[in-house]
C-alpha positions in Angstrom: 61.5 9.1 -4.6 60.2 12.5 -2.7 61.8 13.7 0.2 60.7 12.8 3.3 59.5 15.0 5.7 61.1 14.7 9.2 60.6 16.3 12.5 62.9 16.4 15.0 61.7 16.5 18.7 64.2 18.3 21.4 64.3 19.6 24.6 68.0 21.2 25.2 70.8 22.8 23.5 70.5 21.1 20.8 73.3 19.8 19.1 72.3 16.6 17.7 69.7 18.9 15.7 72.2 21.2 14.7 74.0 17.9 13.1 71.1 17.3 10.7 70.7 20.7 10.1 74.2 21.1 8.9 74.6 18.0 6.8 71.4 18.9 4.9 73.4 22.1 4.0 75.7 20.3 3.3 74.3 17.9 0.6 74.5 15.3 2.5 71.5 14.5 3.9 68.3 15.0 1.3 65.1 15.0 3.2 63.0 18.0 4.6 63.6 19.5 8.1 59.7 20.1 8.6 59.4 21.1 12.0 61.0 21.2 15.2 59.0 20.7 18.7 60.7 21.3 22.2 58.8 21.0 25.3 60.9 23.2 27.0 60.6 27.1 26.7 64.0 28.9 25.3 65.7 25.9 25.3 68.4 27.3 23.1 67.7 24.3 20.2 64.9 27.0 19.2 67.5 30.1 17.8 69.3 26.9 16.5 66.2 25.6 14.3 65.3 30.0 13.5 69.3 30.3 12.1 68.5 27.1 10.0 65.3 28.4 8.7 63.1 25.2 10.7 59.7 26.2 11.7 59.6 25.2 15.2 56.6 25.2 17.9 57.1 24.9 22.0 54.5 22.0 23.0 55.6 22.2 27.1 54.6 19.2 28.9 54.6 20.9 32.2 50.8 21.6 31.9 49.8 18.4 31.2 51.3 17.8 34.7 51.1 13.4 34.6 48.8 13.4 32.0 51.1 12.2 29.1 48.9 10.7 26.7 47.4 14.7 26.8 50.7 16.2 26.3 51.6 13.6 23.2 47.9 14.2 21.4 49.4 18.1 21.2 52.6 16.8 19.9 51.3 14.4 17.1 48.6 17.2 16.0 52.0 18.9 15.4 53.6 16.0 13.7 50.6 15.1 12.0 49.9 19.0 10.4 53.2 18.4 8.8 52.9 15.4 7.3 55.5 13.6 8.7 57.1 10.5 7.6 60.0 10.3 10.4 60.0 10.8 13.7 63.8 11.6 15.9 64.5 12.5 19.5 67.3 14.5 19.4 68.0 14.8 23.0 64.6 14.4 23.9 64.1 14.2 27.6 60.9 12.4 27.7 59.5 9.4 28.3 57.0 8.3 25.2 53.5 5.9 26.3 52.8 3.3 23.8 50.0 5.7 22.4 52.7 7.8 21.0 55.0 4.6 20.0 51.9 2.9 18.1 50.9 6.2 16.1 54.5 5.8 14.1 55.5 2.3 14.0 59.2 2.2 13.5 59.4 5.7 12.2 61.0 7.0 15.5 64.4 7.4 16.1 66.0 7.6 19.2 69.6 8.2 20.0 71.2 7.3 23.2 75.0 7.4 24.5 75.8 4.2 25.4 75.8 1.0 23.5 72.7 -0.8 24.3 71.1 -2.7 25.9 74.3 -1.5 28.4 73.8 1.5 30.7 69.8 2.3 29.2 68.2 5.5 31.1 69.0 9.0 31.8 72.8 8.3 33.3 74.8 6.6 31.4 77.5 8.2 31.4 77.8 8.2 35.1 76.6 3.9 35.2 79.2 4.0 32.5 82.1 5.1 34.8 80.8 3.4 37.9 80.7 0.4 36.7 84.6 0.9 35.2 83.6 0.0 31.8 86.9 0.3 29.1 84.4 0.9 26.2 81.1 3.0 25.9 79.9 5.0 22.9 76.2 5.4 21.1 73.1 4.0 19.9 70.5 4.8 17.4 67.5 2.8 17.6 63.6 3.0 17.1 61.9 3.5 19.6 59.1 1.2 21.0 57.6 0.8 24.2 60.5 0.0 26.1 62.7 1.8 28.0 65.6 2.9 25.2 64.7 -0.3 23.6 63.6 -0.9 20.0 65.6 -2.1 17.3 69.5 -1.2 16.9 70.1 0.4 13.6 73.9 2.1 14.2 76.3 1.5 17.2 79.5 2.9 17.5 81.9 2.2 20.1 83.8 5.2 21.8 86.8 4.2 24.6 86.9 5.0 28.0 90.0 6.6 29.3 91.3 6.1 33.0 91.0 9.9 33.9 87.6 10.2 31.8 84.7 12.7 33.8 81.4 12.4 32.8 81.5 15.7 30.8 84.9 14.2 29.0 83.1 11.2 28.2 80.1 12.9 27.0 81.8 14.9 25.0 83.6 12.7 22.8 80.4 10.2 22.6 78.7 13.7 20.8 81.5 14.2 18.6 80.5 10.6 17.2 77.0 11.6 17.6 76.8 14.2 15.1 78.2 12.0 12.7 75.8 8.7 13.1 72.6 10.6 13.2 72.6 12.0 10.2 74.2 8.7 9.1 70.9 6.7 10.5 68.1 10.0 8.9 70.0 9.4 5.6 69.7 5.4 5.9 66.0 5.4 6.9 65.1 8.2 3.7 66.8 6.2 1.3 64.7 3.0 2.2 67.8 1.3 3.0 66.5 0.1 6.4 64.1 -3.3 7.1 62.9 -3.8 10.5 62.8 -8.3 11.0 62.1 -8.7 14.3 64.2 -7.2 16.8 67.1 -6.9 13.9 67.8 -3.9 12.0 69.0 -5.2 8.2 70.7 -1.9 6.2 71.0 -2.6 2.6 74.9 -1.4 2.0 75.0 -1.1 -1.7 76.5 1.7 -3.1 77.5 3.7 0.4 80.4 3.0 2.5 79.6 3.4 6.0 82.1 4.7 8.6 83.5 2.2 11.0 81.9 1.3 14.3 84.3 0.1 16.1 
């Protein structure tokens, strides 16, 4: 089976990017790191994806000003030039119109740092520790038109301790991060993934997956 091509849409430091990039080079993850779009200008996920030889292109959004549909067009003539077979927000600060959604039917990933459909939108960390929750952790979904909805493909749950900040929390939620996204790339490029519904089914043969509880 070829390699997929995957690009990787960012917009900060860059981390969860830096994840893929390393298991690649690592052996562990076979597909093809074909391009990397930010929409933020020096957001520091650009030296990341020039050290791990990823072309990369700045698409910002700020021109479009509310014209989003605009701003994505530029984005998937990106996509689109490099062939691309998967789509992940890797810290990806933007909202995505249906347009975008429909143009890649469950070929985008999105990972977010709670455990869905708990704590959905840009604080979760902070509804996390409001609300006194004892458990929190991530989710990698695909993305469809809802807000951080879209079928679940990995969870995994990450404790909350009494004298846990926001940063503290966040912190240990990336560590697990930067294991399950790579996990989830390598899943979806080895065909071991079938969308039913709202229900993500991963064919398990032959790979032991790390525990998610």
């Amino acid at each position: 089976m070829a390699r997929i091509k995957v690009g990787v849409l960012a917009s900060g430091r860059g981390t969860d990017f830096q994840s893929l990039a390393d298991a690649r080079d690592r052996g562990e993850l076979d597909v093809e790191l074909a391009i990397l779009v930010c929409n933020v200008p020096g957001a520091p996920v650009l030296e990341r994806a020039k050290r791990a030889g990823v072309p990369s292109t700045v698409v910002d959004h700020r021109p479009f000003g509310k014209d989003r549909e605009a701003f994505e067009r530029e984005v998937m003539s990106v996509l689109n030039g490099k062939h691309v077979d998967l789509v992940v927000f890797a810290g990806f600060m933007r909202l995505v119109t249906p347009y975008f959604v429909k143009a890649f039917p469950n070929r985008i990933m999105n990972i977010h740092p709670s455990l869905l459909p708990a704590y959905p939108g840009a604080h979760a960390h902070r509804d996390v520790l409001a609300a006194g929750a004892k458990v929190s952790g991530l989710t990698i979904h695909f993305v469809d038109a809802s807000l951080d909805g879209g079928p679940i493909i990995l969870q995994k749950a990450v404790p909350v301790r009494d004298d846990d900040t926001e940063d503290t929390l966040a912190a240990r939620v990336l560590e697990q991060e930067h294991i399950f996204l790579p996990l989830a790339v390598r899943l979806f490029a080895e065909g071991r993934l079938r969308v039913e519904g709202r229900r993500v089914v991963i064919d398990r043969r032959g790979i032991d997956l790390p525990p998610m509880a």
